[in-house]
N, C-alpha and C positions, 0 to 999 in steps of 0.2 A: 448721333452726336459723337463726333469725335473724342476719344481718351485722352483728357488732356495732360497727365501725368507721361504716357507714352511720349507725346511731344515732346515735353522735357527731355524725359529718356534721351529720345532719340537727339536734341540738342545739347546735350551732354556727354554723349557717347565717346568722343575725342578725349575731352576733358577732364575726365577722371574713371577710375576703375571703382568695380566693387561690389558686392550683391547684399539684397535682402538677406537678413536671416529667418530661414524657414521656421517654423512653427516647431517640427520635429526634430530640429536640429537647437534649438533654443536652449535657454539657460536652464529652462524648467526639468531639461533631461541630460543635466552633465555639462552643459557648454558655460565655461564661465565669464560671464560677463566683462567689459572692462569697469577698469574702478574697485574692480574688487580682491580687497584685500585678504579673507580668511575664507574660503571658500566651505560651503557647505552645501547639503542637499534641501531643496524647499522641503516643509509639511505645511499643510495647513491648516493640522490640528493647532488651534490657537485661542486663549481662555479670553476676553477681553474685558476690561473693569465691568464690574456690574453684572459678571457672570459665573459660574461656579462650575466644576466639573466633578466626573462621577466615573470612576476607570472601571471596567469589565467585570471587576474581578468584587465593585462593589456589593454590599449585604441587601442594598435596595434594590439592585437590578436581579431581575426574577428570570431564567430557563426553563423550558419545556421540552421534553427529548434527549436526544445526544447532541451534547457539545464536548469540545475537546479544546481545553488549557494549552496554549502556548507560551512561549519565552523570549524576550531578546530588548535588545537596546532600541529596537528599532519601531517598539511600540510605545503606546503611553506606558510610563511605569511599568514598563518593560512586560507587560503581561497582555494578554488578548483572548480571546473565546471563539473558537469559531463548529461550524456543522454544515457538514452536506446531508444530512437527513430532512428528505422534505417534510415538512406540517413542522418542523422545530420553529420556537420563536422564541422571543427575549421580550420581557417588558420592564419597565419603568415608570414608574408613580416619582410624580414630581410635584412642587409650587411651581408658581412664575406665570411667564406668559410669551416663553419661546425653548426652543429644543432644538439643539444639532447632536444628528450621530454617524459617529467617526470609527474608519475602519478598512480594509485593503481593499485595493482593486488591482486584478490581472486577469488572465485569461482563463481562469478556472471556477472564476466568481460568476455569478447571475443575478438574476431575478427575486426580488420579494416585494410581499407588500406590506403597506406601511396601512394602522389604522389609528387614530387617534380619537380619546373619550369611545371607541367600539365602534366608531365611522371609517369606513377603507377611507385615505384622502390619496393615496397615488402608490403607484406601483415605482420601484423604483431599481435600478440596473447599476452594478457594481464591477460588470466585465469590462475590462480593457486589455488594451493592446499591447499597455507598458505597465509592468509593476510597478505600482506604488503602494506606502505607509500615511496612514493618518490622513485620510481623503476624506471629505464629508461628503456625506451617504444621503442623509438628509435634512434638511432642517424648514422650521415650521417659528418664524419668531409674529406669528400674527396672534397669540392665544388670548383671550379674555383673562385676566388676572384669577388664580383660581387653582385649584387640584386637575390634574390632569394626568391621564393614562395613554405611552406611547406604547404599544407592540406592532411587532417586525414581524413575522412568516415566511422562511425561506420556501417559496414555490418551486425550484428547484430547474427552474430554467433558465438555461446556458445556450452560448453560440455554438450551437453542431458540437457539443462537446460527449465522449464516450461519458456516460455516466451520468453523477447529479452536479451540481454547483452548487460553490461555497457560499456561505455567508457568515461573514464575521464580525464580533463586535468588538472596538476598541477603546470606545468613552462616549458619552453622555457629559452636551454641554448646556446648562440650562441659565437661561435668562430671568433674572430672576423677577424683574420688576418689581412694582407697587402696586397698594391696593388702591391710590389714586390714579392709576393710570387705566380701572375697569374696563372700559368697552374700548378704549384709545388706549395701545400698549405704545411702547417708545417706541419700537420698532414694526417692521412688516414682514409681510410671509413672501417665503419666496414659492409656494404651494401657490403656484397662477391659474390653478383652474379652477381655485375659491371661490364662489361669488362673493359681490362685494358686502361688507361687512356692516357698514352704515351710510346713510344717506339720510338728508338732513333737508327739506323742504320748504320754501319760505314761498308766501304770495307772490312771491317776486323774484328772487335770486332760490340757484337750488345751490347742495357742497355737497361732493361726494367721495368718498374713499374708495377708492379702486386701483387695483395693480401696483406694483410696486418694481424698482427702479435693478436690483440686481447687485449695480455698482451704484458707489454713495454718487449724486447729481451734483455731480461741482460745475460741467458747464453742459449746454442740452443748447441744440438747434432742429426745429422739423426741416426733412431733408425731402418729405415728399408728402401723400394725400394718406399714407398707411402709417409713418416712424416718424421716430425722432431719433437722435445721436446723442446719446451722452457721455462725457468725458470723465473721470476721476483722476485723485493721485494714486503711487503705488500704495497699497495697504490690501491688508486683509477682507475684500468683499466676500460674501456669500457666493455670488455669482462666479464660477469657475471654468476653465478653458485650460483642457490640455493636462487637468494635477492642479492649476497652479489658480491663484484667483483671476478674475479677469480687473482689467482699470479700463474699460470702455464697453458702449453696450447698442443694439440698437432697439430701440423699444415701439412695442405695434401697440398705436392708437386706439388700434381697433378690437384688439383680440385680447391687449396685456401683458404676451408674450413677448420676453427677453430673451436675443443673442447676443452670448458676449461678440468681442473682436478682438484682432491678436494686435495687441500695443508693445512697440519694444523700446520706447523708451518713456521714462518718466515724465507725464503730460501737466503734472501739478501745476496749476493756475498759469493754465496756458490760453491764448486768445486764439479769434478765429471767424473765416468769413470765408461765404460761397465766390468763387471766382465769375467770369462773365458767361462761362460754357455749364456752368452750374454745380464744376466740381468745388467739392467745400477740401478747405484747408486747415488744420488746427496745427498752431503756431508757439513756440518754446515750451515752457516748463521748468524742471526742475533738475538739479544733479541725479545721480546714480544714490537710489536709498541707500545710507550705509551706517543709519544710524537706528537701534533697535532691529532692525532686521536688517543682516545685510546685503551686499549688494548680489552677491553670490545667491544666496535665498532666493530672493524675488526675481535676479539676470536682467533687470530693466537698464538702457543705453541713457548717458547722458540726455534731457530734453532740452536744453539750454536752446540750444541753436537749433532745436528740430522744426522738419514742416514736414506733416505729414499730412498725407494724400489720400483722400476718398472720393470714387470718383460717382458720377450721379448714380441712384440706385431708386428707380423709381418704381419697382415689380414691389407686389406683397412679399412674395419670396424672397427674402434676403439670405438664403444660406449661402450665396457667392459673395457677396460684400462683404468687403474687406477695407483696411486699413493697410496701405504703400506707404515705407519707408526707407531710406536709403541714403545717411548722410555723408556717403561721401561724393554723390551728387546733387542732391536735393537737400541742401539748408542753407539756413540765415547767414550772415557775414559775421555777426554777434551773437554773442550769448542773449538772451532775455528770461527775465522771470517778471509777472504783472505786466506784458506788453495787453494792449489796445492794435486791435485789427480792422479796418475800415475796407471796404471795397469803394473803388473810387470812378470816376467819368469813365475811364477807358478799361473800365472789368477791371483792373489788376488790384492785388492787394496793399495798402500803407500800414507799414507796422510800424508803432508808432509807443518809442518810450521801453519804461520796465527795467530790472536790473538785473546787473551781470553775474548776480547767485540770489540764493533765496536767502532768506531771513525774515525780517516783522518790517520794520521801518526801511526808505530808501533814506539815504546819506550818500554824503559826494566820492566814498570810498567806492562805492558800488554802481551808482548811479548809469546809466547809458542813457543819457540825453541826445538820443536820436532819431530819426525815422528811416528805415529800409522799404524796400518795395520789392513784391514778386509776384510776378519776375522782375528780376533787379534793373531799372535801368539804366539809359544814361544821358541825367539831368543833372544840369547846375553843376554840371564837371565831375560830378560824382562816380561815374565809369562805373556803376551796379554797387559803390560801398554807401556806407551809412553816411547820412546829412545830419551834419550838428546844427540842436535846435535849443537856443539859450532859451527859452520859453521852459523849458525842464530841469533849466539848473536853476532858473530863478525862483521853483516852483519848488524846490525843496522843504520838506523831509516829504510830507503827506502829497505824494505825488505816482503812485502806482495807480496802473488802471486807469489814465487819463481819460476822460467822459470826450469823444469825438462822434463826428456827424458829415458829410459829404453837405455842401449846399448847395441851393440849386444856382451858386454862381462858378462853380467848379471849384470854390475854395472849401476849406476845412476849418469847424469848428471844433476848438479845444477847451477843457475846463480841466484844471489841477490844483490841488490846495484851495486857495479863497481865489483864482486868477484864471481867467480868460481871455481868448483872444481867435484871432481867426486868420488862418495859416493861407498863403497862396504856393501853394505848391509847386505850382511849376516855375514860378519864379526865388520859390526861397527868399518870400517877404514875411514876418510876422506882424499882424494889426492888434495891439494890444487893444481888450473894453475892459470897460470899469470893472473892478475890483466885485466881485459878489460879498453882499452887503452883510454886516452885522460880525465879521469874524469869522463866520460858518464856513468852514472845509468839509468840500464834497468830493473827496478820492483818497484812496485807500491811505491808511487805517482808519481814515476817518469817513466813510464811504457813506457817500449818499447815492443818488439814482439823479437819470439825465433823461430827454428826450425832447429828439427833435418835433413841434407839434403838427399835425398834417399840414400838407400842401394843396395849395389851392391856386386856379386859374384865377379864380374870381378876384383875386389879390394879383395876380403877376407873381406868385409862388412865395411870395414873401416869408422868408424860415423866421421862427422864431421858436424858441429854445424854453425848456423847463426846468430846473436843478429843483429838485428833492430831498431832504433831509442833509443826514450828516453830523456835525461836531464843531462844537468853540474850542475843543481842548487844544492844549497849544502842544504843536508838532515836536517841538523842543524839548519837550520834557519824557525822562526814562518812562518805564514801563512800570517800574515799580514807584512812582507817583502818579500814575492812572488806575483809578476803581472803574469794577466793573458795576459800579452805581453811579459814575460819570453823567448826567443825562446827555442825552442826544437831542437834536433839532429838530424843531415844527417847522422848520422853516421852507418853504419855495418859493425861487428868485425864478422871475420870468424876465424873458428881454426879447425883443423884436429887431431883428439885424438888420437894420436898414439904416439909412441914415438919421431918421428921425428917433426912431427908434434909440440907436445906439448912443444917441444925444439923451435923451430922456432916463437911461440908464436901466438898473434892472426894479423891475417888482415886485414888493414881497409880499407875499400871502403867506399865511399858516394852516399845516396840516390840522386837525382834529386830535392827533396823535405826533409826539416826537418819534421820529424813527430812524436809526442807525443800518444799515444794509437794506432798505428796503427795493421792492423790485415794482415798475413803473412797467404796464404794459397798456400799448394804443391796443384801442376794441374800431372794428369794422365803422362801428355807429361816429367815429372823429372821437370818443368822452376814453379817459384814463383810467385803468384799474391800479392804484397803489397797493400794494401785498407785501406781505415778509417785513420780517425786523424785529428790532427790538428800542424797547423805549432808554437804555442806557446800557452807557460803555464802547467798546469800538469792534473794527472787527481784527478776526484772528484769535488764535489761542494762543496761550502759556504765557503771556505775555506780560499780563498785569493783575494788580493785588485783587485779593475777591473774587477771585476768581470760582466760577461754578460749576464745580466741574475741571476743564482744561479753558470754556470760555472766557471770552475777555467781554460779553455783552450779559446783559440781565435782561429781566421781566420782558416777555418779546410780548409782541405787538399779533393779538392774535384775528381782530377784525380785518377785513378790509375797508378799503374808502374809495368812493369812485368821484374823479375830476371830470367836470365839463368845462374844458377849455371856450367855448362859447359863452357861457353864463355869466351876470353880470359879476362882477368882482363882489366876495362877500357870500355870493348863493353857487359858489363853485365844488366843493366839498359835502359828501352824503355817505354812510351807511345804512342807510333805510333799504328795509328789505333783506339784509347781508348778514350770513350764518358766520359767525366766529368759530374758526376751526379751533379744536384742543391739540395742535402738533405746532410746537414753537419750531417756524424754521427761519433760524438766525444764519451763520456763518457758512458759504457753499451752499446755498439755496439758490434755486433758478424758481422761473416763474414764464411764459410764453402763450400768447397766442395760437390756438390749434386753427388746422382747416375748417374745422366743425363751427369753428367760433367760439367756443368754451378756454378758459384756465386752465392750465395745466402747471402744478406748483409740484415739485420735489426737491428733496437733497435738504442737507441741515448736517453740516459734523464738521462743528468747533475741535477737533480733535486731532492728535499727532496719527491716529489710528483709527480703528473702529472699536466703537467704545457702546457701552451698557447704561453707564451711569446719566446722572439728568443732562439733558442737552445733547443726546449720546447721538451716535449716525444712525441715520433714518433713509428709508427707504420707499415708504409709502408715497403714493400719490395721490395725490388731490386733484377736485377738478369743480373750477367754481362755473355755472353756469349762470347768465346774464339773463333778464327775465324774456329778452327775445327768443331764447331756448324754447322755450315753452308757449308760442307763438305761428300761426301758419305763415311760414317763413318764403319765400321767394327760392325761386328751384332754375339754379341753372343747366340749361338742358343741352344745350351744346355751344361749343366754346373752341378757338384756337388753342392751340398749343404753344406758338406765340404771336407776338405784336412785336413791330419793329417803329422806332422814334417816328412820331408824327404819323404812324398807318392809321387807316379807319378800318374795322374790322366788325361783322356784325354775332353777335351772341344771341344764340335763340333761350327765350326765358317762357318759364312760366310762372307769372306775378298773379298775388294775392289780391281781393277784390281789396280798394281802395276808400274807406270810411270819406275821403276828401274826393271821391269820384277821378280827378284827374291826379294820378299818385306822385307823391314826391319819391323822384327817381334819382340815387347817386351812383357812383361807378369808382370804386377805388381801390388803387391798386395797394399791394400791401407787400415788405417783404418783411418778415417773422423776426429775422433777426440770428447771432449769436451773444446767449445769455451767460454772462461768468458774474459774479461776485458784483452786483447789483449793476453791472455795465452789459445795456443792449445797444451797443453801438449801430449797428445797421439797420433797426429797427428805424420802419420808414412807412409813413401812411401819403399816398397822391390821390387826389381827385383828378379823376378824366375827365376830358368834354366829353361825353355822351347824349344822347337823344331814344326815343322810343317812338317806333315808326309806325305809322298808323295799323298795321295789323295785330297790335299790341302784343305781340309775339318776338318781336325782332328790337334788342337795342344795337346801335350803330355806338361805337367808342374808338377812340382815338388815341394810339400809342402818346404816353411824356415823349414835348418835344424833343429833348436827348438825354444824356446820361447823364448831364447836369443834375436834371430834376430826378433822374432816378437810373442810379449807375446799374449797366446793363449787367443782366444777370437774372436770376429764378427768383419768382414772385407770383404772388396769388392774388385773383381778381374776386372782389365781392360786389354784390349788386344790394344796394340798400332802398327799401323801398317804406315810406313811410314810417324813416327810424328801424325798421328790422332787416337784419343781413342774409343773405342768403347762406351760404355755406361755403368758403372758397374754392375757387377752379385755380389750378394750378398754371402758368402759362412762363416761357419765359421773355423777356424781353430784350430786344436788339437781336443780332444775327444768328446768335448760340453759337459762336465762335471764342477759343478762347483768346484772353490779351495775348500781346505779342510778345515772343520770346524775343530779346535781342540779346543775342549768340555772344555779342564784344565782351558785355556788362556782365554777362554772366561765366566768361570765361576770365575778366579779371576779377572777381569776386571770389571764384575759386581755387584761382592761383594767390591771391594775396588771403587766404585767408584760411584757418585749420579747420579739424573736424577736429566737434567739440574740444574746445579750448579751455574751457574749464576743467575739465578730468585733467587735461595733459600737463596744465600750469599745475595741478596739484604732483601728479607724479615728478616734476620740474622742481617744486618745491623740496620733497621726501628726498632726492635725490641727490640735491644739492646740499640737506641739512645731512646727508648718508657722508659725503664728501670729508664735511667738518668734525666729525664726529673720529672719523676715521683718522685726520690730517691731528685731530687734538689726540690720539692715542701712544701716536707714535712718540 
């Protein structure tokens, strides 16, 4: 497969100058960011609410051997311990139910090991290449609420070094928790070779706690049959790269284990979708941090306008995957923050909406009511810039993260505030439908969940659409007249896009449960897992009164509920069978689809940072499995790599004997999605024609007629036999070519329009008030 970033490249190469910045060349070691105004050096020694620290030099932390007392500004409270005498150790007795210890790493350090409660749990290495101060050495936030004993033992091995290796101690951070949080601490270990710690069994559905995320899960897409991608803002993760934390990660399905990735500019609640050659794209964000930590600190670039590039990584091995960036030839026209990313008929991407800086609420000050495409084209006169789309100003305040869907008439469904309608894009028409009923707002702050419900031949693919939860609170009112004991919505409006359909209007059912941020994922079997949320308030922190913590949501919603869109109206909603986890994941929570067929739930931090206290960022992962889990399941045995519109293609299986003798046989295709902030836009379920040929060995299936019904790009095929899914086989669909660049669109897009624009309007500003200031002196 062609790199299809390189393509850019190389269509861009006239057009502008300019390079990545390297990793070792970064902010993290000297290079100061733009945007930043007081420059300083990262640490990332860092106490977070809900946690306590304990410097070197304390009465609790216990020495054996020789250690040697140092000095300077450069440590915590200016003091430090360290020893190259091998068998020396340090211990500390603690409460809580987490532990980081912080402390130098250069080229003189090494090897020790780490044993907790008298258990070795990992060896762990302190050398590097670059000096640094206040590095965390290690940390363990999985512990059972309780007394605990951490000791170190320098072992005294270094890289080819004359002599022994240091080890030194700087501070002791401990988490303090509760004693209601027993077997379920708030947080997770980042100690990945733990086994998992509980696992919860039911007749029917199993829940299990396993692995955990590194960086907090603000947004996670699976990119292949081994990982997933997940995104963060900039803050203080555990998960580190380079000295510094990392805010991206990719995490093995299989194994648990977490690589960060090198992010240079801030991703915070940024969208994002696989293009048609399978490279995924993650789309705007957020300014340069400069508030609490600044920008200098952390050295992360404007995300406003960012697209950053990952290109397929389908090997177990991912220590070459990487994250391309480069804006001053690869980004947006506009700034965005809460954009919606769609893959559309012809692979490319529609970004669609979001505002032009962060904050809580959108307003017309901020507002970007529009849609761009990349690659940029040139449609509807647009010459690769942005199309204004009054569908967004009318949709004002509670309009981020607009809920959209590809149909399969090549138009686009939208839903924002209490308002939908359905967009033709290539013509730049909008179809207003009724109003979703009851008052209820379903897009951010008042965020409910969407999904398009499968496709089916048996219909002529006829789309119909699901809204989920949400909010009556009126958009119009501050923050400090919203509680976070607000209730939230039962509500889900269903509607069938068709004429008849759209005549009859939408449908409303009620959840079991009201839920604010909740996350809607399709299961292989056609039926819906609702997950995540909270039974009141909205989403987002700092925001509003009562707040718990920095949350604006209360009392979350800790069962699941499973949808059978089939079922007659009334018998559609169940928790039967279903483990109620103990881990509220309210605000920056994902929820997705694996190959395996299981749940996969992380992320939760209502917060400006990473935090300790209730509600605090989580890391753990969950993994609900469906009672087909536990089922002799259907085994795909061999399979194409891809299908192209309209192919027949034959899959060798091997199927389960069949209670009904002759088996009911499905074939659908699936793509996973990208998941942010209860929006799975490209989440997409197709039924195939398929058949099973007399050898019962062999199904024959037949590519979506085209990218109408299912825009070309990577997606997994499951074989459903008698209600149980197989496992999915990865495949991609259409040519594996990617959309077209056109050269014009993208070269006036470029000349009319800056990198990051937002930093440069603010220095624009400073600059001009420098002006006055100086002009009023004289």
């Amino acid at each position: 497969m062609i790199l299809y970033s390189l393509i850019l490249v190389q269509a861009l190469l006239v057009l502008a100058s300019g390079n990545a910045t390297s990793t070792r060349e970064s902010a993290w070691n000297g290079h100061i960011a733009p945007g930043s105004d007081k420059p300083s050096r990262f640490l990332p020694y860092y106490v977070p609410p809900g946690t306590k620290s304990y410097d070197s030099s304390s009465p609790f932390v216990h020495y054996t051997g020789t250690w040697i007392d140092s000095f300077s500004p450069a440590y915590v409270h200016n003091t430090l311990r360290w020893t190259e005498s091998i068998g020396s150790s340090v211990s500390f007795t603690f409460h809580g139910t987490g532990i980081e210890m912080f402390g130098n790493v250069d080229r003189s350090h090494g090897s020790s090991d780490v044993f907790m409660d008298g258990r070795k749990v990992k060896t762990v290495d302190s050398w590097s290449d670059y000096a640094r101060q206040q590095q965390r050495i290690f940390w363990d936030y999985n512990l059972p609420y309780g007394k605990h004993t951490i000791k170190v033992i320098n072992i005294g091995k270094g890289h080819g070094m004359m002599g022994n290796s240091v080890l030194d101690v700087d501070a002791f951070v401990v988490t303090k928790g509760t004693a209601d949080e027993g077997q379920t601490p708030v947080n997770a270990s980042l100690a990945l070779e733990t086994p998992s710690r509980r696992t919860l069994i039911s007749p029917e559905w199993t829940l299990q706690q396993k692995g955990v995320t590194g960086v907090a899960a603000m947004q996670l897409a699976i990119i292949s049959p081994s990982h997933a991608i997940i995104f963060d803002k900039v803050e203080h993760n555990p998960l580190t790269l380079d000295g510094h934390p990392a805010w991206a990660a990719l995490y093995n399905l299989k194994t648990h284990a977490v690589k960060p990735l090198t992010m240079q500019s801030n991703s915070f609640c940024a969208g994002g979708t696989f293009l048609s050659n399978g490279t995924f794209i993650n789309v705007g964000g957020n300014p340069v941090v400069s508030h609490k930590t600044s920008a200098a600190d952390f050295g992360d670039l404007d995300g406003l306008q960012a697209i950053r590039i990952f290109e397929p990584c389908n090997s177990e091995n991912v220590d070459k995957c990487d994250i391309y960036e480069n804006h001053s030839r690869v980004r947006m026209a506009t700034p965005r923050w809460y954009p919606t990313v769609v893959r559309i008929s012809d692979g490319s991407a529609m970004i669609i909406g979001g505002s032009k800086k962060g904050g809580w609420n959108n307003n017309a000050t901020v507002n970007n009511p529009t849609i761009e495409y990349w690659p940029p084209k040139s449609i509807n006169g647009s010459n690769g810039m942005p199309i204004h789309l009054p569908f967004l100003v009318d949709t004002l305040n509670s309009n981020l993260f607009p809920i959209a869907f590809a149909l399969p008439d090549g138009r686009m469904f939208m839903a924002a505030n209490r308002d939908a309608m359905i967009y033709d894009w290539q013509r730049n028409q909008e179809q207003r439908l009724p109003r979703i009923p009851n008052g209820v707002r379903v897009t951010y702050p008042m965020a409910g969940t969407g999904l398009l419900l499968p496709l089916s031949p048996q219909n002529d693919y006829a789309p119909e659409v699901l809204l989920c939860g949400g909010s009556t609170i009126d958009d119009q009112k501050p923050g400090y007249e919203i509680s976070s004991q607000d209730p939230a919505s039962s509500q889900c409006s269903r509607i069938a896009l068709t004429p008849k359909g759209i005549a009859e209007g939408w449908q409303v059912e009620q959840m079991p449960q009201a839920r604010m941020m909740p996350d809607a994922v399709l299961l292989p079997t056609g039926d819906i897992i609702i997950i995540n949320g909270a039974r009141t308030g909205i989403s987002g922190y700092g925001n509003v009164k009562d707040q718990v913590g920095m949350s604006n949501a209360d009392n979350p919603v800790l069962t699941p509920v499973l949808y059978k869109p089939s079922a007659p109206e009334g018998q559609r909603f169940s928790s039967q069978g279903m483990q109620s986890s103990s881990i509220p994941r309210l605000y920056h929570s994902v929820a997705t689809l694996t190959p395996n067929g299981d749940i996969m739930v992380a992320g939760s931090n209502p917060n400006l940072d990473r935090s300790e206290i209730k509600y605090g960022t989580e890391y753990r992962v969950e993994w609900f499995g469906p009672p087909y889990m536990k089922m002799k399941r259907p085994v795909i045995v061999g399979a194409p790599g891809k299908i192209l519109f309209g192919q027949t293609l034959k899959f060798i299986v091997n199927l389960p004997a069949s209670p009904k003798g002759a088996p009911d046989i499905k074939v659908v295709l699936m793509d996973l999605g990208f998941v942010t902030h209860t929006v799975h836009a490209n989440s997409r379920s197709v039924y195939l024609v398929a058949s099973l040929l007399d050898d019962g060995e062999t199904i024959e299936v037949t590519g979506p007629p085209s990218g109408n019904i299912y825009p070309p790009g990577p997606g997994w095929i499951f074989i459903v036999v008698d209600g149980v899914p197989s496992t999915g086989s990865e495949i991609m669909v259409g040519d594996g070519k990617g959309p077209k660049v056109d050269r014009a669109a993208l070269n006036n897009m470029l000349k009319k329009t800056k990198v990051d624009q937002y930093e440069a309007s603010k220095k624009s500003k400073k600059s001009k008030k420098g002006k006055k200031l100086h002009s009023g002196s004289k």
